[in-house]
Every structure is written in C-alpha cells, then in structure tokens.
N, C-alpha and C positions, 0 to 999 in steps of 0.2 A: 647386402647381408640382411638377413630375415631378423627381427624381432621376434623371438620366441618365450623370451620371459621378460615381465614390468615387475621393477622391484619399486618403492617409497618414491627414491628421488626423483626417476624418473614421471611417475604417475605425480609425482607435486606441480613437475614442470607443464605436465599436461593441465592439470587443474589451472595454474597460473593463465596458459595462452587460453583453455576456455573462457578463463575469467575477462579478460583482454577481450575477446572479440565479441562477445555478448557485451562489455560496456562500450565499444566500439559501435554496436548497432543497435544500443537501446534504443535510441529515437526510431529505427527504421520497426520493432516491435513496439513500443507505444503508438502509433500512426497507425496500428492494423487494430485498432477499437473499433470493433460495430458499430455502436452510436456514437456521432460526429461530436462528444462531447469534450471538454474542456481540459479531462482529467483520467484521459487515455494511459494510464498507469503499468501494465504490465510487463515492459522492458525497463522499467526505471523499479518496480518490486522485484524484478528477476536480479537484476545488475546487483541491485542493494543486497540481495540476499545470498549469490554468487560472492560477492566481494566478502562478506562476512565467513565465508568460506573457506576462499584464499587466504585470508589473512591467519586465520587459524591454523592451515598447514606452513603457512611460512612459520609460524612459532613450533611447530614440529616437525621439521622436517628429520625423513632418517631414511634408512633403505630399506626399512620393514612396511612394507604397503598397506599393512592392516592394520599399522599406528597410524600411515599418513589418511588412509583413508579415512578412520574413527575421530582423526582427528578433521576432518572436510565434512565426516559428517554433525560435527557437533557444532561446529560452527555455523552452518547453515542452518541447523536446526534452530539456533535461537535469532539467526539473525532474518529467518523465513517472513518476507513478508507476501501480505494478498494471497490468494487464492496458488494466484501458479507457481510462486515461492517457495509456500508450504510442499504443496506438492512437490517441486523440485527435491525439495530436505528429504521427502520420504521416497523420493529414487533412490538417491545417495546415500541413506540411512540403510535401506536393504540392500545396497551395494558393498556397504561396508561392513556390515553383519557376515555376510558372503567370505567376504577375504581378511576375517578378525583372525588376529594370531599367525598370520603366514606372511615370511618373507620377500615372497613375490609369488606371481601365478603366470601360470601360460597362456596361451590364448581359448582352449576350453574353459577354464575356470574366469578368464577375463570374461568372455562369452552370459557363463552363465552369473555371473554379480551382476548385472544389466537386471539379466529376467529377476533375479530376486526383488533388483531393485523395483522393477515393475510387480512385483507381487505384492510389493510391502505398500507401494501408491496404490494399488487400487484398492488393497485391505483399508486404506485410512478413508477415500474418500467414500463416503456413505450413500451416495449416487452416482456411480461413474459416468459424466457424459461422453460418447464415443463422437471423436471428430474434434477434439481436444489435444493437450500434451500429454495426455493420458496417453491416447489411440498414436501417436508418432513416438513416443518411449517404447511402447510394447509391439511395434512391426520393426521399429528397429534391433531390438533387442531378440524376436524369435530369428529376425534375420541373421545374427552376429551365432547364435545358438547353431543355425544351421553350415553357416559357414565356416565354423572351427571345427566340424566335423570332418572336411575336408584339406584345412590346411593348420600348421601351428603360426603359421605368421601373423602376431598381434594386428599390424599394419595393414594386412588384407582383410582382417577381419575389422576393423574400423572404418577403414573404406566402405564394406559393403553396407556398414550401420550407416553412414553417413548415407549411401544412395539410397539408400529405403527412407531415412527418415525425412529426405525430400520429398522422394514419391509421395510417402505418408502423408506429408504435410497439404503434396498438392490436391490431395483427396479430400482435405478435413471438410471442403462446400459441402461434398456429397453427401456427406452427413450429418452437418450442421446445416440443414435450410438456410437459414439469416446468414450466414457467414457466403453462401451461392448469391441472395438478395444483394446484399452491400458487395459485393467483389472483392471481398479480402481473404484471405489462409487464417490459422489460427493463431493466436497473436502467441501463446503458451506457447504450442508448436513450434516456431519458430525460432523465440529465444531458443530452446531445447537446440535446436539443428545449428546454431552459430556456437555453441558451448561444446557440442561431438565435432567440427567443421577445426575449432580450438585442438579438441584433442589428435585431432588424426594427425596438425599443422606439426605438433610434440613428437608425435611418433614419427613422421616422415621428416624430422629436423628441418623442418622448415620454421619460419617464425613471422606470422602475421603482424602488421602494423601496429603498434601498440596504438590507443587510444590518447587523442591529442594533450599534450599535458602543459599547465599554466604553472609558474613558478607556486613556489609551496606558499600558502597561507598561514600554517601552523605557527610557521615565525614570527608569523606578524600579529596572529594573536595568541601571545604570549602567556604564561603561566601568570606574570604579574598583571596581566591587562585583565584575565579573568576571574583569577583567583587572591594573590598576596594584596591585591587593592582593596578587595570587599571588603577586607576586619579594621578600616578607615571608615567606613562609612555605614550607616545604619538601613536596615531592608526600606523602613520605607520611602527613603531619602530617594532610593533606585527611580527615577524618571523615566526609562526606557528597559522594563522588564522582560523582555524577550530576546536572547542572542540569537540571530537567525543567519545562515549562512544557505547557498544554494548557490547554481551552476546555471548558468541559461546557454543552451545549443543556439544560435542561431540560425532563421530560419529568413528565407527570402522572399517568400510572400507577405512578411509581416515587416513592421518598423525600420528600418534604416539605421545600424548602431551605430551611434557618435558617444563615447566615453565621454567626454566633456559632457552632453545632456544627460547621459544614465548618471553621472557621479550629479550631477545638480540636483536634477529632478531626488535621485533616492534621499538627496540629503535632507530632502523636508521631512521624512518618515522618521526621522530618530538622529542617534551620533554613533560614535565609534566605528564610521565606514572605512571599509577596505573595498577597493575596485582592483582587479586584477583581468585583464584582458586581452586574448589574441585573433586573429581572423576569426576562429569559428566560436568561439567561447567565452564566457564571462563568468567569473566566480568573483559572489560578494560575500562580504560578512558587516553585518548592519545591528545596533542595538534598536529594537523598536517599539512601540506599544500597542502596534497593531501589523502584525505580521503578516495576514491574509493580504493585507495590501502592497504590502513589499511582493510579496511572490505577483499580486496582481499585476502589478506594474512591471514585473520582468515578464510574464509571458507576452507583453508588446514585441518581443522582440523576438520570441522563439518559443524552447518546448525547455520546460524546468527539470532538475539533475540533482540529485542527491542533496537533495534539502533536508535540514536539520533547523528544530527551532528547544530552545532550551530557556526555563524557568530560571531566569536571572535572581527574582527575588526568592525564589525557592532553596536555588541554591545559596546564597548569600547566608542566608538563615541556618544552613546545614551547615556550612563551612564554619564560620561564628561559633557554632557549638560544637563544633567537632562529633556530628554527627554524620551518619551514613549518605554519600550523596545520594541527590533525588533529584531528577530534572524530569521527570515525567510527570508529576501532578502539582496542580493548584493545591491543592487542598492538604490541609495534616492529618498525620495516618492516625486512624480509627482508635478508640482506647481501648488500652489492655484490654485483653479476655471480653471485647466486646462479641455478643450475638452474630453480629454483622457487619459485611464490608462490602461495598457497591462501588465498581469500577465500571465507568461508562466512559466510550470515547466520544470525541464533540471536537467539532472546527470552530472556529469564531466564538469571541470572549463571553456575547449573548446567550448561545448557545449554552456555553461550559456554565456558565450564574444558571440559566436555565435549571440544568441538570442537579449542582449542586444547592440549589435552594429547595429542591423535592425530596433531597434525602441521599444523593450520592456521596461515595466519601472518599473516591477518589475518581479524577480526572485526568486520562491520557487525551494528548493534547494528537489530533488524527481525523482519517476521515478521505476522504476522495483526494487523491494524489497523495497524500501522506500516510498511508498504511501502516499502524505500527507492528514491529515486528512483534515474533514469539518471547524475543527477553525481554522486551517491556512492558510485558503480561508480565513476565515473572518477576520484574523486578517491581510492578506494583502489589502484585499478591504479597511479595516481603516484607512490603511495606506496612502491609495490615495485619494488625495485631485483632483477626476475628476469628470465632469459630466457623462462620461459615462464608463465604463468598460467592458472591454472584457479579457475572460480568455481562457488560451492555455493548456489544462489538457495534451497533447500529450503522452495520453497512455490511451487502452481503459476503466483500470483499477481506472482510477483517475477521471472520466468523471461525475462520478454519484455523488462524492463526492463535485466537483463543482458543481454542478446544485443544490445540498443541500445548500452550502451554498448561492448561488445565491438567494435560496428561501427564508433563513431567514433574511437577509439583506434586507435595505429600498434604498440602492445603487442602480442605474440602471446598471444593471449587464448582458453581454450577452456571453453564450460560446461557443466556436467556437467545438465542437465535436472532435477535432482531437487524432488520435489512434494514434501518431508515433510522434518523433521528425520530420522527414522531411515533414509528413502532417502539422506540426507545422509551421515550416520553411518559407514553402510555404504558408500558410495563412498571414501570418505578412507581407510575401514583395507584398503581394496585399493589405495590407491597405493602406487607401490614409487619413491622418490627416481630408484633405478637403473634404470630403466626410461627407455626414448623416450616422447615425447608422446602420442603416438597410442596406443602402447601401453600409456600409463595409461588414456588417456581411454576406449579399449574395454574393461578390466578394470574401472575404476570407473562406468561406464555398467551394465556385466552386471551388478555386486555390486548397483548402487541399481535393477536392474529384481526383483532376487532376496530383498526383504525385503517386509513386511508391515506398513502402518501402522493403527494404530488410535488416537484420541482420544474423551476423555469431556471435554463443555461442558453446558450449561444452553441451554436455549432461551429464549429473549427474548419469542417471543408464541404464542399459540396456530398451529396451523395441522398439517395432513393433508399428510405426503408417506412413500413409498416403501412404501406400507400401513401405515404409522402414522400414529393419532392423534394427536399430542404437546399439552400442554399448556404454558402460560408458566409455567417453573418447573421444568420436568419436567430429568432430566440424561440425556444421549444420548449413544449411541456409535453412532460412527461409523467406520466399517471402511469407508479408504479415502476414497470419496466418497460413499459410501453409509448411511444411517443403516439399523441392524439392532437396536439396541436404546434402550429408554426405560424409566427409574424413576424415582419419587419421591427414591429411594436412592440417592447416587451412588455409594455401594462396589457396590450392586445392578446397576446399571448398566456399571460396570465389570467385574465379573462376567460379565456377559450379553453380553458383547461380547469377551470373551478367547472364552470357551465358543464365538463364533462365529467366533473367529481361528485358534485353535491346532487342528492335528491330527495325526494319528500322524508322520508325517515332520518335524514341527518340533523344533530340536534347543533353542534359546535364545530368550529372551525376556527383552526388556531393558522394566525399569518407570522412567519419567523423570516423578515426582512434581512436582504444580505446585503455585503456592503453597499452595491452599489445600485440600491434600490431607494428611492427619496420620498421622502417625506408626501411630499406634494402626492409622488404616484400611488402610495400606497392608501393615502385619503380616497384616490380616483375607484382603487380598488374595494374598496371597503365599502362604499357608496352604490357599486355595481351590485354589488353582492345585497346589501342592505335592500335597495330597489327593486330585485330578482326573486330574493329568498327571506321572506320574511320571517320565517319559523325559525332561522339559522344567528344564533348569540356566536359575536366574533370576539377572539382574543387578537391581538397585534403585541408581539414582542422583538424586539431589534436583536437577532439574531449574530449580526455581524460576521456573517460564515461568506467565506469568498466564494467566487466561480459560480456561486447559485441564487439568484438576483432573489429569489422567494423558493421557503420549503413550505406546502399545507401540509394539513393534517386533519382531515377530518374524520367524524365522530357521529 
C-alpha cells in the first residue's frame, strides 16, 4: 500500500531511526577526515547534534508534522554542533518553516520541505563549498522534487533521494580535489546519506539495528552523587573539579581492552569512577583535574563518543546559592551593566589561565573533538550581564556554531572569526575596554589576521596528502591548514615546522606545550630556535591542551 500522506508521529519515528543509524555509523563518518588527525570529529558533531534533535521530538510528539517538525528543528538548532551540524540545523530548520502549521503533507510538498530546506543551508552558509553536505542535500532534494512529479508515493520518493544522495556523495572527489588526493567521500555527506538511509528504513517499516547499548549510567550517577552532596562540602575542598564522562568505540588496530587495566590505569586520574563495558564499547564517568588526559588515555583503545566534561567547582558554587546553573565557564559572569563580555573557547587548563588572564570573561570549555554546541553559546551569552559581547570561537570548526547563536539572541553579540588559539590570543590583546565596538572588533579582527598558527599531532592512519607520505604514527606539523612537515620524532617534527614558520621579519614566538610534551623536549626546542633565529624573543607557556603536543604562534 502506497504512503501518500506523513502526518507528526510518523515523521517522529522517521527522525528517531535517522537518529539511530547516523549514531550507529558515526565512527564510520569520523574516519573519513582528510587529515590523518587525531580529532576526526564530524560523525561524533552530527550524532551529537541529531540526538539533540530526537530528543526534542520525543518531548513533542503529536500527528501535527509542523509541530513535530518545529519541534526537530529547534532542537538541533541549539544542540548544532561543528560545521556540518550547523548546517544539518539549517536543512531542518527550512524544512520545517516548509510544513509549519499543517497536519501532514503528501509527497509533493514532502518533496519540496527538502528543497527549502536546502535553501535556507545555503542562505546561512556565507561560502558554499560544492562537494560538501551541501552538494548531496541539494541533488538529493532536486531529485525528490522531480520525482513527486510523477508519483504520490512518499516511499518512492525517499528512495529516489536516498539513490542520488549516494551518487552525490560518490561524486564529492570530483569536486573536492583533497578529498580525490586522500581517497575519501565527504565526511558531511555521508552522515547526511545514513540519516535519509534512517528515514526511508521508517517509511518502508522496516527498522535498522539500533546502536549498541551499555546499561544506563544515569543510575549510577545519581542526583545525590552529584548534586544533594555538594551543600556538605565547600568549592574549594572539590579535589577533582571536572566530571567527565565519555564513550570509547573500540577499535582493533589499537590496545587490547582488559577492563581490569582500563579501570586501574584510569583510577590514577581522579575518583568517582564508573567503568561500564561490553564487546565493542566503554562508557566511563571519572571526577578528574585533568580531563584532556582521561580522554587521552581512552583513545589507546579506540575513537571517543559523546564526551561531556562539566565544572564541578562551578557548579557546586551555583548550587550552594541557589543560583542559575553554569557548567560551561570557569570564570564569574561579568558585572552588571558591564561594557563588555569576552567568550573564548580553549582546551587544556593552561590554555583557559591563558585566555582569562588577557581579559576573557568567560570560558567554554572546547576545541578539537569537543565542539561546543549553539546552546552553549547561548547559555554563556545569559550568563553575561554586558552591553556588548564579543566571542573567540578559535577553531574553524566552532565559528558557524557561534554566529548561530549570535543570531538567536537579542544580546549584542559580535564574533571575532578566529581559526586557531593563537589567532585567538592575538585578538584579545588588541582589545582596548575603551574603545567602541566596532572599533575593537576591526583592531581585533586585523591582530587575528596578523599572526601565524602552527601545531604538532600524530596521525591516526596511513595515507598521502600535500606531497607527503605520512604514516600511522608519524608526528606532523601543520602550518595553518596545511601539513609541511612529518617525523618519527616529534621534537623533529616540531623543528621542521618552526624552520618552515619563522622568517626574518618575525619578531615573537609563543610555544603553548601540550600535555604530552616534556620539559626536557621543549628546552631541546627552544635551544633550536634560539641557535637558528636570533632576532626571534620566545615565550613558553604550559598549555596542557591534549591531542596537540605544541601550538606556535608566531608574530
């Protein structure tokens, strides 16, 4: 029998199994990162921000589709994280605009909430690149357009979206040079084609696999374990300030898991450990004081999952006073009717002292594999009691998620574009409190176009880009967005990528040490440099940002 009209409930249950089979295959979308880097994030920012989603329509379900939808799309909306996230939100967002206020639609008007939805993505993003989730939304979607011309059957017409968004997908090389170089599809694209692969499974009642699941957590950590105990004990008594909870996929080119050595080993980072484990998975929750390590130490074993790390001492302090919770910043919000409020995101505890010693005044806790979403924009913009706001997304990946929130907010909100911590860096110590808006925002816009980023990471699998060979293992630097050097060595490496940073005009050079960069090596490094570049005055700050052994910054 033909599907000719989708009312709410059903389009819910569609939502649901997309949701299911995108978190089903996030790691098979994280793996498809062009650079072999550590913190291959966009099936784990799709999933996150999908699930924020679902979970919004499970709180509204009804048979009005243009409630369930407004309500799928609101959810994603804040819960958007990264790049292809956001974008995701604003498929969904003019999808739902589309089918506001109706019952249910047929398959023309299914047809066409797609194409709006691709109208409304390509109106947000400000360069569209073609060979993206952009380019397989919108062949998928003319295709669905032209196929409900010929039939009313929803089911045929998701089919056909589903075969083109393959096609689509297999085309994105051709258009993306680097994505034909490394051998991969688009990582965006992809998620997209297991979330329509979801909806068609709804439509043709079928029901894909759900996503492996480990007894619930929630139980175990209880309202009293995290909440009715804190008004016992005083903020700074808290010994292990961060609750960090996260999921590791297991993976069989890396570590061997023995529960027995994961619960030992993690027990040196902190207390209140939970280990929950079955063949493919692990989900911990650990208090710690140094949480980039905790995740460090779980990707021995696999690719990390919906990791959450939350301000213990922050909250404690809220709770106590029966104030508004906050688990997004370090820092206390701004005072009343202050001029200004400065939201920078930063990985690693060095990093966040960094930020907040120049003049930040709040701290989201983020960054490479941890992307914060759009409501944690918004819920630190609430936070600040300023006239004007300015935010430091410092990573290109977090940029769009800002400017989302910037958009739903009635805050005067302004963000400074910055791709890098040290483009970050350098923005902040050109604000001037006494200054107009504008005329920070174009002094700190110029300062974060006028600095130089480089990082050293490890690469995760083999593979050939930018005329390197690289190997699984190898350490790389990358200048910029480009990688220019690779060694066995990571002080070597490091090396070999100042040497391609620095030149006669460069006055400073700032070294931001990550955790697992020692002491010993960075004397070796500073010594090179000192030997090489004599006109060049160094800063060294301990950074403590995981996954990236050294960020420069030069000047």
């Amino acid at each position: 029998m033909a599907n000719t009209l989708l009312d709410g409930k059903r389009f819910a249950e569609m939502v649901i199994q997309g949701a299911n089979h995108l978190s089903n295959n996030a790691k098979v979308v994280d793996a498809l990162n062009v650079f072999p880097v550590p913190d291959g994030d966009t099936g784990t920012n799709m999933n996150l921000s999908i699930t924020a989603g679902a979970k919004e329509v499970q709180k509204h379900v009804s048979s009005n589709i243009g409630s369930v939808a407004g309500a799928f799309a609101k959810g994603l909306l804040m819960g958007a994280r990264g790049n292809s996230g956001v974008i995701l939100s604003q498929l969904f967002r003019g999808f739902a605009k589309a089918v506001e206020g109706k019952e249910s639609i047929n398959a023309d008007e299914f047809a066409k909430a797609f194409q709006a939805g691709v109208d409304t993505a390509y109106k947000a993003v400000m360069k569209p690149v073609e060979g993206t989730i952009l380019t397989v939304a919108k062949d998928a979607a003319k295709k669905a357009v032209k196929t409900a011309k010929s039939t009313d059957d929803l089911t045929i017409v998701m089919e056909e979206m589903v075969k083109e968004a393959k096609e689509s997908l297999k085309r994105t090389p051709e258009l993306l040079p680097v994505l034909k170089e490394v051998g991969v599809v688009d990582s965006g694209g992809q998620g997209l084609v297991f979330i329509y692969e979801g909806f068609l499974a709804e439509l043709k009642g079928e029901k894909i696999s759900e996503s492996p699941k480990l007894p619930s957590m929630d139980k175990l950590v209880s309202a009293e374990h995290h909440k009715n105990a804190q008004s016992h004990i005083n903020t700074e008594d808290i010994k292990y300030g961060y609750c960090t909870e996260f999921m590791v996929r297991f993976e069989k080119e890396k570590e061997p898991f023995s529960e027995k050595k994961f619960r030992e080993d993690l027990s040196r980072f902190g207390d209140s450990l939970l280990v929950i484990a079955d063949d493919e998975l692990v989900k911990v929750h650990i208090h710690s004081e140094q949480p980039g390590e905790v995740l460090t130490y779980g990707q021995r074993y696999g690719s990390l999952l919906n990791m959450k790390i939350e301000n213990m001492r922050e909250q404690h302090s809220t709770i106590v006073n029966n104030q508004t919770e906050n688990v997004l910043s370090t820092e206390p919000a701004a005072p009343k009717n202050a001029k200004y409020g400065i939201i920078a995101v930063a990985m690693g505890s060095g990093i966040s002292d960094l930020f907040t010693s120049i003049g930040a005044t709040k701290i989201i806790e983020g960054g490479q594999t941890m992307n914060p979403s759009t409501e944690d924009f918004v819920k630190a913009v609430e936070q600040l009691n300023a006239e004007n706001i300015i935010i430091l997304p410092n990573n290109s990946n977090i940029i769009m998620a800002a400017n989302q929130a910037a958009q739903i907010t009635d805050k005067n909100i302004r963000v400074i574009e910055t791709k890098s911590v040290p483009q970050g860096l350098s923005a902040l110590l050109a604000f001037n409190p006494e200054l107009g808006l504008e005329e920070n925002v174009k002094a700190m816009e110029e300062a974060s176009r006028n600095v130089k980023t480089g990082q050293v990471t490890y690469a995760v699998r083999d593979t050939s880009i930018d005329g390197l060979a690289i190997e699984k293992g190898d350490f790389m630097g990358i200048y910029e967005k480009t990688i220019v050097a690779k060694d066995k060595s990571k002080l070597e490496a490091a090396k070999k990528l100042l040497d391609q940073m620095i030149d006669e005009e460069d006055e400073i050079l700032t070294i931001l040490q990550g955790e697992d960069a020692s002491e010993n090596e960075v004397d070796q490094l500073v010594q090179h440099v000192e030997n090489h570049y004599e006109h060049i005055e160094i800063e060294v700050h301990n950074g403590n940002q995981p996954l990236y052994s050294y960020i420069f910054s030069v000047e």
